[in-house]
DRENDONU-611438 format. One record per atom (N, C-alpha, C): x negated, y, z. Coordinates in pm, whole numbers, plus 50000, padded with zeros to 5 digits. Example, Ala and Ser with C-alpha at 12.3 -4.5 7.8 and 13.67 -1.06 7.14 Angstrom:
<pts>
486814943150780/487704955050780/486804967050780/487154977550708/486334989450714/487105000350787/
</pts>
This chain:
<pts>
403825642771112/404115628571114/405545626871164/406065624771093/407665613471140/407665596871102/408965593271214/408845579771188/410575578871202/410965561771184/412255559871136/412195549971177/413205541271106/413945526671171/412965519471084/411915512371013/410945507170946/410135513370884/409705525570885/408775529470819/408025545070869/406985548770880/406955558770971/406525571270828/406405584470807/406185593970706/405135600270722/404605604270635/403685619470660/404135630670533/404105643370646/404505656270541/403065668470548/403155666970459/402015679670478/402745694370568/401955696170614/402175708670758/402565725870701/402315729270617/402275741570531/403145736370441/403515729970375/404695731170287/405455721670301/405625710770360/406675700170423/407095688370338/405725689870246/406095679270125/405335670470157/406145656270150/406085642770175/404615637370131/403925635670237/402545629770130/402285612570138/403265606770250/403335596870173/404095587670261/404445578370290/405345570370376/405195553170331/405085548670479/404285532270533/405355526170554/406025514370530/406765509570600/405925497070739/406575496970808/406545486370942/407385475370977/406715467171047/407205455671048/408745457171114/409465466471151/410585469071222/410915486171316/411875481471330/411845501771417/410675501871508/410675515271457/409235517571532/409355529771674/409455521571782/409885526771898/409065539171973/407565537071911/406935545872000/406585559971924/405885571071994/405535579771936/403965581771870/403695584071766/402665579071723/401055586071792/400105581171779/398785584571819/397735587071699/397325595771686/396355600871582/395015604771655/393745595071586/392385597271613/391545593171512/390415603071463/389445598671347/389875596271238/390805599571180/392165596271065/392335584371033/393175581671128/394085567271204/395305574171221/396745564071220/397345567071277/398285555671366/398735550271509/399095540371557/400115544971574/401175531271568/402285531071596/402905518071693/403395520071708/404105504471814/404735500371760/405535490671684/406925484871592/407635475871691/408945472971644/409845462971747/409575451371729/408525447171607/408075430271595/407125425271658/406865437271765/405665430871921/404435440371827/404365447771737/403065452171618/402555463671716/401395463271741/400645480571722/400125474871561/400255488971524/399995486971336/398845497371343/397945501171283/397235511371206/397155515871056/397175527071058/397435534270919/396435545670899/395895544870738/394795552170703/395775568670699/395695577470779/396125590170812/396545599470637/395085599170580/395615601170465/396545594870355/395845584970323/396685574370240/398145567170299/398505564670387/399315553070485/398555540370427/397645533870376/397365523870394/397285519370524/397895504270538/398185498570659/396605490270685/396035494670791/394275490670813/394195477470926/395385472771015/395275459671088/396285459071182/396815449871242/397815449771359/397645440771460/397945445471553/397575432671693/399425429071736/399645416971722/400765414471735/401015406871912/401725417271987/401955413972136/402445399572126/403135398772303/403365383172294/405315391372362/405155403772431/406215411572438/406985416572377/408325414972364/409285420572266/409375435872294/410025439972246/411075455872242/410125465072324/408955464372255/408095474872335/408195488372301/408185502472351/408365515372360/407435519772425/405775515872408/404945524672490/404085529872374/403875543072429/402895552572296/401085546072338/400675539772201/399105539872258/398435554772294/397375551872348/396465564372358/395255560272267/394465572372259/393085574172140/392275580772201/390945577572153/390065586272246/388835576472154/388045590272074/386595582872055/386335571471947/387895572471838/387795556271784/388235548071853/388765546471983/389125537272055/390645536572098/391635525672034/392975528972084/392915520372218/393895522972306/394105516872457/395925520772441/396425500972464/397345493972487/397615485172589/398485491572684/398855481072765/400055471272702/399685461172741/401015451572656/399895436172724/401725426172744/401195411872758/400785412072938/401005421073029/400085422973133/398945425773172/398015429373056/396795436373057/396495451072959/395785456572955/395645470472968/394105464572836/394735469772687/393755464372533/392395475272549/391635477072494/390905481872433/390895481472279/391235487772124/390585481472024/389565496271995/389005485371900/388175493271781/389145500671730/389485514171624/390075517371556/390205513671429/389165513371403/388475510171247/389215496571242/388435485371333/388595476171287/389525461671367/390125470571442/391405465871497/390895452171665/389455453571602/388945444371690/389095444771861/389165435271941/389785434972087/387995444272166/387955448772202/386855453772290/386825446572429/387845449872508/387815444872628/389435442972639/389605436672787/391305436772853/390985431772942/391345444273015/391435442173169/393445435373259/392785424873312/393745421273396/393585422573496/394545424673598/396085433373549/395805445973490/396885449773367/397185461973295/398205467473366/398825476273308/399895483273346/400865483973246/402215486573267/403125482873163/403805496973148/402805508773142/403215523773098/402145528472987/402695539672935/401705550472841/400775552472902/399625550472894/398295556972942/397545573072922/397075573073009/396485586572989/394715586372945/394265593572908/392375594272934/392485603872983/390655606173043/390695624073077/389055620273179/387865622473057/386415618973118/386205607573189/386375600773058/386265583773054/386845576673154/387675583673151/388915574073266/389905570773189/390625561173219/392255560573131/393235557873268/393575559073263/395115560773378/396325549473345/396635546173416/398545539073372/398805537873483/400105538973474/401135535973575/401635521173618/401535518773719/402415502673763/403645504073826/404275495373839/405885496873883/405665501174030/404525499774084/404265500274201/403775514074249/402445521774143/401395527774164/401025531874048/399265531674014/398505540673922/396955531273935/397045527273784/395175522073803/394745531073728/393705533473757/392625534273676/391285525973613/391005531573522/389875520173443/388315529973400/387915519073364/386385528673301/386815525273137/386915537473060/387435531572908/386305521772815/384805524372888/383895516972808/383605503572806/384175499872944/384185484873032/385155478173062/386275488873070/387595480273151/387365478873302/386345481573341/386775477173464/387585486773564/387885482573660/389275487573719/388455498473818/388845506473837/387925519973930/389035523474032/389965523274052/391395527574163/392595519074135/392795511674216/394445505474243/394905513174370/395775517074302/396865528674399/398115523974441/398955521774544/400615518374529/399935526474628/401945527074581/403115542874653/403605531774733/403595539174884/404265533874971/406085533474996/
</pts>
């Protein structure tokens, strides 16, 4: 997978030939996330976008309320997780649908790791339950 200033690519891995290329609503700042053959991207028009992995058909977008975003979603299970807007998304993959959002989010890349998801705050580190949202550790650094 590569991406560019509007449009992100796919090359096949063994011979490096182009199998097909999506354009996006604008440069696409983040690094992409692949789960269940999905692929997410972040764009500079506030977009997380989804794309059918094989095809690039473009499958739904949740459009932030934040500009010039640069955070990579995470995947886990069918489930992408976006912080953006001050809360911390849940979607469906498939179907782009909101699951949960927990407020306060965090305004970093998230991690998972046995149904936890992680982010960073300017302050600290929450953690969440990925099935619920609900908040399991608020941490600040002294």
């Amino acid at each position: 997978m590569q991406y560019s200033i509007s449009s992100i690519y796919c090359f096949a891995t063994v011979t490096g030939a182009k199998l097909w290329v999506a354009p996006t609503g604008n440069f696409v700042y983040s690094t992409p996330a692949v789960d269940n053959g999905k692929v997410y991207i972040i764009s500079g028009d506030r977009k997380l976008e989804a794309f059918n992995v094989a095809t690039g058909a473009h499958l739904w977008s949740f459009t932030s309320k934040v500009e010039g975003l640069n955070i990579s979603p995470a995947t886990a299970n069918g489930v992408v997780y976006y912080p953006s807007d001050g809360r911390l998304y849940a979607f469906d993959g498939t179907t782009g649908k909101i699951l949960w959002r927990a407020v306060p989010g965090a305004g970093y890349a998230p991690a998972i790791a046995n149904g936890i998801i992680y982010t960073r705050t300017d302050g600290g580190l929450m953690a969440f339950n990925v099935k619920t949202g609900c908040l399991l550790v608020l941490s600040y650094s002294v």
